[in-house]
C-alpha positions as CSV (number, residue, x, y, z in Angstrom):
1,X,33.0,4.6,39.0
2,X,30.1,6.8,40.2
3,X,30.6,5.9,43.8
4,X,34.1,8.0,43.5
5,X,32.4,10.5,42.2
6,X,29.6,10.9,44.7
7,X,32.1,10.7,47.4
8,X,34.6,12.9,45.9
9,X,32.2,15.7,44.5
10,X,30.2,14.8,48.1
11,X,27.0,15.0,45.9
12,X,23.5,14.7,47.9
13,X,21.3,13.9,44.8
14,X,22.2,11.9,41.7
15,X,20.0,11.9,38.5
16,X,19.8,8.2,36.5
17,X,19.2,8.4,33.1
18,X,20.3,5.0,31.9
19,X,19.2,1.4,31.6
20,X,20.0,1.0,35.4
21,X,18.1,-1.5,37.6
22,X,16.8,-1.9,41.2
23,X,19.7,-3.7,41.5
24,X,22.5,-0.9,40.5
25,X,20.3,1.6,42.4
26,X,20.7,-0.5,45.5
27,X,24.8,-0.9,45.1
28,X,24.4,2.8,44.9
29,X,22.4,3.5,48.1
30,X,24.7,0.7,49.8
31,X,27.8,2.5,49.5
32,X,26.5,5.9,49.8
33,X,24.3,5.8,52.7
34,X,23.3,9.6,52.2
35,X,22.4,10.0,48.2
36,X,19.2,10.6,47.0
37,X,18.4,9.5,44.2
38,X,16.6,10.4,41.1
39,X,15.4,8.1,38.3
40,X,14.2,9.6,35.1
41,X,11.2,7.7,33.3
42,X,10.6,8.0,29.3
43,X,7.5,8.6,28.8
44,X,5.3,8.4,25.4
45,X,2.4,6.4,26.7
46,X,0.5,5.8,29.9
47,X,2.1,2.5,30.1
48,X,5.6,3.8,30.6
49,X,4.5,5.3,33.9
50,X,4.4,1.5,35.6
51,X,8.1,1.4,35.1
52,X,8.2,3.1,38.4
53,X,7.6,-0.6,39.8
54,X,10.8,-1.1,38.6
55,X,12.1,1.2,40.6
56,X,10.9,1.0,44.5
57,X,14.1,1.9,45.9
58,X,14.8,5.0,43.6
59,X,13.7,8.3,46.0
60,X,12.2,10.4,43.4
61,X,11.1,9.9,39.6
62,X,12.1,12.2,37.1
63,X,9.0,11.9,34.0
64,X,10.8,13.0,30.5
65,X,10.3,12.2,26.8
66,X,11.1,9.1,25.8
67,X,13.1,9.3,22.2
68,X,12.1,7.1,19.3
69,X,15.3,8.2,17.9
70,X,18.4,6.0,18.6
71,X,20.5,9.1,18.2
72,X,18.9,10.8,20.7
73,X,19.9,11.6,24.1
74,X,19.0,9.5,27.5
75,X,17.3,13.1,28.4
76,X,18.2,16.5,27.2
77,X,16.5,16.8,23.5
78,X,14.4,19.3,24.5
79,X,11.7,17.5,23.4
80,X,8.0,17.1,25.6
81,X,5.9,14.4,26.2
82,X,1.8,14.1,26.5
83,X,2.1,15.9,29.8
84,X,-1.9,14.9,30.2
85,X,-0.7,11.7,31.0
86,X,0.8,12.6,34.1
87,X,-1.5,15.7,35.3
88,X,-3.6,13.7,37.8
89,X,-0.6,11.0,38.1
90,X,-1.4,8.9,41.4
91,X,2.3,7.7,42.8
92,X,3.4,7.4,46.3
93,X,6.8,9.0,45.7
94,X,7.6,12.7,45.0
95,X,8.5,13.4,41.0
96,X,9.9,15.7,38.6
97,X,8.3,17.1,35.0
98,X,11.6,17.5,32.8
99,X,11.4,17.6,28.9
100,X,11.6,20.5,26.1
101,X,10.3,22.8,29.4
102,X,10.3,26.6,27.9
103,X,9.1,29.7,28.4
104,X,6.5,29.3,26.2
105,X,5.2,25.5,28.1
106,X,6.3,26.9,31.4
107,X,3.0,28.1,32.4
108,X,1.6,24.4,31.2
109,X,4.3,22.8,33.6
110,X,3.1,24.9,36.3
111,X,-0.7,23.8,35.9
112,X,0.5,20.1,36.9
113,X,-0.4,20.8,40.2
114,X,1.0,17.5,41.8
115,X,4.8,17.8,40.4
116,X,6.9,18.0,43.0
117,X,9.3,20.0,40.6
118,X,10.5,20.9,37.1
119,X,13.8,20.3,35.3
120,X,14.4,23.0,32.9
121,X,17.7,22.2,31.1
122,X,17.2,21.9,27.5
123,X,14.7,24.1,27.3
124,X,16.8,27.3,27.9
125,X,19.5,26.2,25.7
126,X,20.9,27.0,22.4
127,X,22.6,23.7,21.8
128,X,23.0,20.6,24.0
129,X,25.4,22.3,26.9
130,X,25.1,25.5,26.1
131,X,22.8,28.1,28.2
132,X,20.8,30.6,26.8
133,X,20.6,33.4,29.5
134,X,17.8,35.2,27.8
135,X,16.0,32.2,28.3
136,X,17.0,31.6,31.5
137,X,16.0,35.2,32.1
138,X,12.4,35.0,30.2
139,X,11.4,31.4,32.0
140,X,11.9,33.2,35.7
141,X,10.2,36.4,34.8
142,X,7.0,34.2,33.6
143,X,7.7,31.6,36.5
144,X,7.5,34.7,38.9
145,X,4.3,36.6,37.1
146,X,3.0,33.1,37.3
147,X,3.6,32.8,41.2
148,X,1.6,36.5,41.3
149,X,-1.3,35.2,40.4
């Protein structure tokens, strides 16, 4: 089912969040020769961060918190993780800082120098889905007095 969306949406980059494996990321990369993709990584301890093994053929790793909570969403509880367990992270593939990302932790997210990026998604919203642009507004002010400096 994803392949017809990749095609038909002729997406570059797809983001897992799932229980996928090497192998579905493979089928993936088979069909779609051109895809990038993304595989997010809960993360509560240091030990989560070997998962990446798991996951040679994914392109880039996306490091969010990992719920405790069945209830919870794959990624989007706007919840953070230990981010010291990833500030001097030592991986041969570029990766992404994503969970509860704010304007009030952005200046933290930017201090982890070797991030290739951030995914700020929950952290400007009201409720799952549904942006805040004040806080869309507020995050790229301090993002850009940040970049002054």
């Amino acid at each position: 089912m994803i392949n017809q969306y990749i095609k038909k949406l002729e997406l570059k980059y797809i983001q897992l969040h799932g229980n996928e494996d090497y192998e579905y990321i493979e089928e993936i990369k088979n069909i779609n020769k051109n895809i990038k993709i993304i595989k997010a990584i809960g993360v509560n301890t240091s030990t989560d961060i070997k998962k990446t093994k798991k996951f040679s053929n994914a392109d880039y790793f996306l490091f969010d918190y990992k719920s405790k909570i069945k209830e919870d969403l794959p990624g989007g509880n706007a919840k953070k993780f230990n981010w010291e367990i990833i500030k001097n992270l030592q991986i041969t593939k570029s990766w992404f800082l994503s969970g509860g990302i704010n304007e009030f932790n952005i200046k933290n997210a930017l201090n982890i120098k070797n991030a290739y990026g951030l995914d700020i998604s929950s952290g400007v919203e009201d409720k799952p889905g549904i942006k805040n642009t004040k806080k869309i507004r507020n995050i790229i002010n301090v993002v850009k007095k940040y970049d002054e400096y």
